[in-house]
Every structure is written in C-alpha cells, then in structure tokens.
DOPAZA-601676 format. One record per atom (N, C-alpha, C): x, y, z. Coordinates in steps of 0.1 Angstrom, whole numbers, plus 5000, padded with zeros to 4 digits. Example, Ala and Ser with C-alpha at 12.3 -4.5 7.8 and 13.67 -1.06 7.14 Angstrom:
2
513249435078/512349555078/513249675078/512849785071/513749895071/512950005079/
//
This chain:
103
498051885016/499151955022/499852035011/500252155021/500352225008/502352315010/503552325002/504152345004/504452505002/505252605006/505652725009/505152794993/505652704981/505152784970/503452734969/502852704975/501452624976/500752524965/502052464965/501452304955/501352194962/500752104958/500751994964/500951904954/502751904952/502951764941/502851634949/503051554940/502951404942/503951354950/505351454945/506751394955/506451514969/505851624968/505951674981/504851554992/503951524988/502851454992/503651315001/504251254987/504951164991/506051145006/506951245004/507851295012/507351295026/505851385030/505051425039/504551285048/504151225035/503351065039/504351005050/505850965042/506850925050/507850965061/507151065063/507951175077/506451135085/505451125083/504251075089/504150935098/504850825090/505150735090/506450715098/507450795100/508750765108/508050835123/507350965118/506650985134/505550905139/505350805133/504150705140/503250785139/502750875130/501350925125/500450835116/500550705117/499850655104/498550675099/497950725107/496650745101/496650885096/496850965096/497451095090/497851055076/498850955080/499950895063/498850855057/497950745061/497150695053/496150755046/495750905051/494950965050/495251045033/496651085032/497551095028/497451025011/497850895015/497350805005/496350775001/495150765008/493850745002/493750854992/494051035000/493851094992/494551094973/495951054976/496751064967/495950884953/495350804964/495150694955/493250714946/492650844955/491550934952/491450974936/492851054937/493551194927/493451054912/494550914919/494750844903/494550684913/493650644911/493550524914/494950424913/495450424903/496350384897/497750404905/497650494911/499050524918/499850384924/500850314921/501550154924/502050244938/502850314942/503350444953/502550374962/501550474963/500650464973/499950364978/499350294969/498850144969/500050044983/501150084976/502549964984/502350064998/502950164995/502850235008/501550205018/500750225013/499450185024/499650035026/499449985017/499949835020/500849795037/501449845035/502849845045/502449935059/501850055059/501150095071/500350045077/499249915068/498249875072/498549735079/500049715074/500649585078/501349615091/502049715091/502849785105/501849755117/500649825110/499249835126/498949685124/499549585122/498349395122/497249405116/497049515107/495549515098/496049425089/496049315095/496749185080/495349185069/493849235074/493449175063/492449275052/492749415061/492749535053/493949565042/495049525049/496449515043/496349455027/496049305030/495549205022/494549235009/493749335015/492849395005/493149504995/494049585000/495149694994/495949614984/496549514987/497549454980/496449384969/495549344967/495149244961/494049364949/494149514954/493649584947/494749614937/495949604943/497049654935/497549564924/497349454929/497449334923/496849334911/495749354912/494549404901/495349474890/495549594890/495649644882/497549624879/498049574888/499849564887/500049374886/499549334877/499549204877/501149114873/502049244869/503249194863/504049224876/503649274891/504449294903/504649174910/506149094904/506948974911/506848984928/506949084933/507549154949/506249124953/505249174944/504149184952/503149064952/503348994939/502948874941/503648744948/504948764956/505248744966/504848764978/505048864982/504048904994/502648874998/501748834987/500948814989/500848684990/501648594985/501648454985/502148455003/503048515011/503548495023/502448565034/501448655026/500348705031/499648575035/499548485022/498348385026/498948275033/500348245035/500848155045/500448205055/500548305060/500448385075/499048305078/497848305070/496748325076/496048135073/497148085065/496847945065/496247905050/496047995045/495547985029/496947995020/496747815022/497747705008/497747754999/495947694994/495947774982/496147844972/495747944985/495848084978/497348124977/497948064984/499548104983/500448044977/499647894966/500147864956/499947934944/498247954946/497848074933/499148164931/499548244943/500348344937/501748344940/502448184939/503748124939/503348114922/502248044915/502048074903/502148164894/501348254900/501248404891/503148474890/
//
C-alpha cells in the first residue's frame, strides 16, 4: 500500500493494517502483516498484531503458532509469555502453561 507521496513506511503500513482491522477486513490486515513480517521477520508489531487477528477469528491454534514464533525470537516478552501460558489453559495444556508461568 502505497501513500499519496508513494512510500510505503512501516507506520503508514501499520496505520492501514489497523483501520483494516476496526473495518472487519482481517484478512486484508493480515495480509498486511505477513507482508510487513516478509520485509523483517523480526518485526515484535506485526507478529502481536497478527497474533490478536488470528485470535479475534478463534484461530486459537494458528494464533498459538504466531505467538510461539514470536516467542522465539522475543524471549524477554513478560505480556507475551503470559498469554501464552492463558493460551495453554484455554486448550487444557497444564504443562505447557506452567512452562511459561516459568519463563
């Protein structure tokens, strides 16, 4: 997507994703993000954000998979190693949701 001076920064991108997302476009937004998580794997942004669209639609376990990629590489994210501990209550994995009451 490209804005009136024809760039496509990271905060126009951004901005776009989340007006996508208040109009119930998610798959558009996601599209959005994949692209933007394409550009820098690494992006924490986009990673949470898809996270959270994927969670909005009950893709609890695509969701799950986003987060645990992000995880990967954002191993010092408290929020998100929370969520994922309340990810694995949802689905019945103790376990796993002591692992990352631990972490």
């Amino acid at each position: 997507t490209k804005d009136s001076a024809g760039s496509t920064s990271a905060r126009y991108r951004k901005l776009v994703a989340l007006s996508l997302e208040f109009d119930e476009d998610f798959d558009t937004a996601l599209e959005v993000y994949n692209n933007m998580l394409q550009e820098n794997p690494s992006n924490s942004y986009a990673h949470k954000r898809k996270y959270c669209v994927l969670k909005s639609q009950g893709k609890s376990a695509e969701a799950r998979e986003v987060l645990n990629s992000y995880l990967e590489e954002n191993g010092m994210d408290v929020g998100a190693w929370v969520e994922m501990a309340e990810s694995c209550l949802d689905v019945g994995d103790y376990n796993g949701a002591a692992y990352c009451y631990e972490e």
